[in-house]
Structure formats: structure tokens, C-alpha cells
C-alpha positions as CSV (number, residue, x, y, z in Angstrom):
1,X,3.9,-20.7,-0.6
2,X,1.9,-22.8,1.8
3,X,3.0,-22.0,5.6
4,X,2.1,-23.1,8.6
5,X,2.4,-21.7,12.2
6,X,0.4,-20.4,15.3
7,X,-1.3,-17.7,16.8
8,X,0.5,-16.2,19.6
9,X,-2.3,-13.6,21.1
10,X,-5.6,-12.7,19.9
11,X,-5.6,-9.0,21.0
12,X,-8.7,-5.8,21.1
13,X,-9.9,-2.9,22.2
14,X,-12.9,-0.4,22.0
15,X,-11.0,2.9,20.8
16,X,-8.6,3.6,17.4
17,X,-5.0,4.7,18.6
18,X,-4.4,2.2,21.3
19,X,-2.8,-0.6,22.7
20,X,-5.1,-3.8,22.3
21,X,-5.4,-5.8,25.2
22,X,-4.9,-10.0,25.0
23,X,-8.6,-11.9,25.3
24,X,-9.2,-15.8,25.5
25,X,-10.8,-15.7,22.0
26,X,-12.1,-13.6,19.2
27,X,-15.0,-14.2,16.8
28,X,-14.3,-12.8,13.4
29,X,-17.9,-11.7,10.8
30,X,-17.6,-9.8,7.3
31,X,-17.2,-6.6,9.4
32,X,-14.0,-7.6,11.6
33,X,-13.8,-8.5,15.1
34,X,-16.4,-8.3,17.0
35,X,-16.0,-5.9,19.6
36,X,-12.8,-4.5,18.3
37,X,-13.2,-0.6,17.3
38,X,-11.7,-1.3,13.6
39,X,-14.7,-3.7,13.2
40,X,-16.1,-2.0,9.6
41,X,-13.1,-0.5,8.4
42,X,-13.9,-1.8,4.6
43,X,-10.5,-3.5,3.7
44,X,-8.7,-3.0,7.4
45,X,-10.6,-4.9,10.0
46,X,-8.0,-7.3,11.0
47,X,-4.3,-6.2,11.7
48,X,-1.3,-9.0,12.2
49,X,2.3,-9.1,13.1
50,X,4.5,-11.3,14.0
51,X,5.7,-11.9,17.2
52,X,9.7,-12.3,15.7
53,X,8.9,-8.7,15.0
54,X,7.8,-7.8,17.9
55,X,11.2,-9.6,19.5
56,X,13.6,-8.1,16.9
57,X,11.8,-4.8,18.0
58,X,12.0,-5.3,21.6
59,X,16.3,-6.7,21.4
60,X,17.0,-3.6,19.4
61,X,15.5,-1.0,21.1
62,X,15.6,-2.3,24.8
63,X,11.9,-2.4,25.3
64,X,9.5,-4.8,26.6
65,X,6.3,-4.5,24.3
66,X,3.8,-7.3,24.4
67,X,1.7,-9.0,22.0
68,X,-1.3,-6.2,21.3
69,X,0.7,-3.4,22.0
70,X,1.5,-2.7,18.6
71,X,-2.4,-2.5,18.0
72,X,-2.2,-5.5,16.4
73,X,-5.5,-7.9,16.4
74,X,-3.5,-11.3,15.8
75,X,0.0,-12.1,16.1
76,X,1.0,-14.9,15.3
77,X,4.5,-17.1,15.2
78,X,6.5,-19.4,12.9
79,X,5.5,-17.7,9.3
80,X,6.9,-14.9,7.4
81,X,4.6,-12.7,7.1
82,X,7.2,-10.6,4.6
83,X,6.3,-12.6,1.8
84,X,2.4,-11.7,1.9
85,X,1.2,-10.2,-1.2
86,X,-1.7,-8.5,-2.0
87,X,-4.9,-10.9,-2.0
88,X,-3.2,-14.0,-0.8
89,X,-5.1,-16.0,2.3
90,X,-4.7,-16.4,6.3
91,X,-6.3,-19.3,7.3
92,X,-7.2,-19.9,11.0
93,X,-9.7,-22.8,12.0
94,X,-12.5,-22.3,9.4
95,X,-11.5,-18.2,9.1
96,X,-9.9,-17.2,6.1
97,X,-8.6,-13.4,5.9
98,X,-7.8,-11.7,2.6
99,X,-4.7,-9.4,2.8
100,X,-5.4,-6.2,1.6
101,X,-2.8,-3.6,3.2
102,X,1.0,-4.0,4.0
103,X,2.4,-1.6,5.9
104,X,0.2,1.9,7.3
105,X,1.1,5.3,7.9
106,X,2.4,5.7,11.2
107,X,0.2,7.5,13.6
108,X,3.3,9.3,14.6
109,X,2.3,11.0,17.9
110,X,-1.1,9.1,18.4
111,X,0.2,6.5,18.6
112,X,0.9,4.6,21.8
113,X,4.4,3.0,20.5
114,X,6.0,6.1,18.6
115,X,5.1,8.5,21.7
116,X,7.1,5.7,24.1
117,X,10.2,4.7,21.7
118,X,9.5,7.2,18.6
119,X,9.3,4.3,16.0
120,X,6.9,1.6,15.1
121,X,6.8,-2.1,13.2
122,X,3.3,-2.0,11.8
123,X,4.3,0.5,8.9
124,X,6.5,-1.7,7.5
125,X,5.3,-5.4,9.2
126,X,2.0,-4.8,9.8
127,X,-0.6,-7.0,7.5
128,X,-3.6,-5.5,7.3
129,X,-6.9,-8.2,6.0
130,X,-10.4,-8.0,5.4
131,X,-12.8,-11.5,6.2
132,X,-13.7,-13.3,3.8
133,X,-15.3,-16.4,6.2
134,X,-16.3,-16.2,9.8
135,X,-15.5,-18.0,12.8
136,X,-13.1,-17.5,15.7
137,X,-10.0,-17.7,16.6
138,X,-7.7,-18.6,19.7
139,X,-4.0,-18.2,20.8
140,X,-2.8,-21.6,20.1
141,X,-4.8,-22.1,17.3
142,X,-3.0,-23.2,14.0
143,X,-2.0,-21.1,11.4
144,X,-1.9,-21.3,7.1
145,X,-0.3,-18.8,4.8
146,X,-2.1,-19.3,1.2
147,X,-0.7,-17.8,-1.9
148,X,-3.5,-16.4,-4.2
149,X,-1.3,-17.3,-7.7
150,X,-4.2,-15.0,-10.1
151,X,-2.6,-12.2,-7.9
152,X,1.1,-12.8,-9.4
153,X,3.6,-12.1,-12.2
């Protein structure tokens, strides 16, 4: 699997439980994001989704939810995230991100999505990664999927 695509919104925020908000650019060291409150959670600094999620959210339940809104710190178009497996690669410019998590428990009613339309993508879609090399990333900036094959059957 080698898969290429783009990062749609690069997305923060200071406090667990909410909505991230869209920024220019985000600089990525072994803790996380910088200035992102999930900066040092061990193996789930970085969250991802993809916006077709977020669409095929959005067209069946008649919202409107933006990049971010789904807490996530990067989505990104144009790969399928689905076939992710544990320890394969996400590489942006010189970043690489190790995926450690798929899926999460759903906050249920802390979190911002669930208390508006009572369900949520990110525990089933959401990728969850730790850092494994610095850097920062961009929207627009291009995207690799990398298999890790000593992680296989």
C-alpha cells in the first residue's frame, strides 16, 4: 500500500473534549502538536480523519460539520484511511506519524458532536498516531500512506 493524497485542515485547540479550530500550520515534536492540549498523550498525540468521512457524515445526517469539529488534528483527502493498520506510516513533508490507535471510545456526552447529532466518526474512522519525526505541516501539503509489512500476516 503506498497512497498518496492531501491535507485538507490542520486543526487545534487548548482543552480535551472540543472542537479544534483550523490554523495556517502546525509544527509536530515527539510530544504531538505543539500547542494542541493532546500534545504528551504517549501513543495519541495526533488524531486524523478524512474529510470523505466527514462528507458521508454530514449527507447522512443533514449537518454541516467542518474540518476540526470532529476533534481531529489533521484531515486529510484522497486516501483511505480504512486500510491503516497498526504501525504503518503517515508521511507529510519530512513528518512521519506512526499509527497506533483506530477508532476511540466515544466521549458520549462530552463530546461536542454526540451532544449536537448523538453520534460520532472518530470511533470507528478516527486514526490516532504518535511522531516518530518532527516537522510541520500545512493544508495543502502532500500526503503518503506507508505500509509497515513486519506489522502483517
Amino acid at each position: 500500500m503506498s497512497e498518496y493524497g492531501k491535507v485538507v485542515s490542520a486543526n487545534i485547540s487548548t482543552e480535551t473534549g472540543t472542537a479544534k479550530k483550523s490554523v495556517t500550520k502546525i509544527t509536530l515534536d515527539e510530544n504531538g502538536i505543539v500547542d494542541d492540549a493532546h500534545a504528551g498523550f504517549k501513543n495519541r498525540n495526533v488524531s486524523v480523519l478524512s474529510i470523505e468521512s466527514i462528507t458521508a457524515f454530514n449527507h447522512k445526517s443533514g449537518m454541516n460539520i467542518q474540518p476540526g469539529e470532529f476533534a481531529e488534528n489533521l484531515t486529510l483527502k484522497g486516501v483511505d484511511l480504512s486500510k491503516l493498520k497498526l504501525g504503518d506510516q503517515i508521511k507529510i513533508n519530512e513528518v512521519i506519524l506512526e499509527v497506533t490507535q483506530i477508532g476511540k471510545e466515544c466521549h458520549g456526552e462530552g463530546c461536542a458532536i454526540f451532544q449536537k447529532v448523538g453520534k460520532c466518526v472518530m470511533p470507528t474512522e478516527g486514526i490516532f498516531c504518535r511522531v516518530l519525526k518532527s516537522g510541520s505541516i500545512q493544508p495543502g501539503d502532500d500526503v503518503r500512506l506507508v505500509e509497515n509489512n513486519t506489522t502483517r500476516e
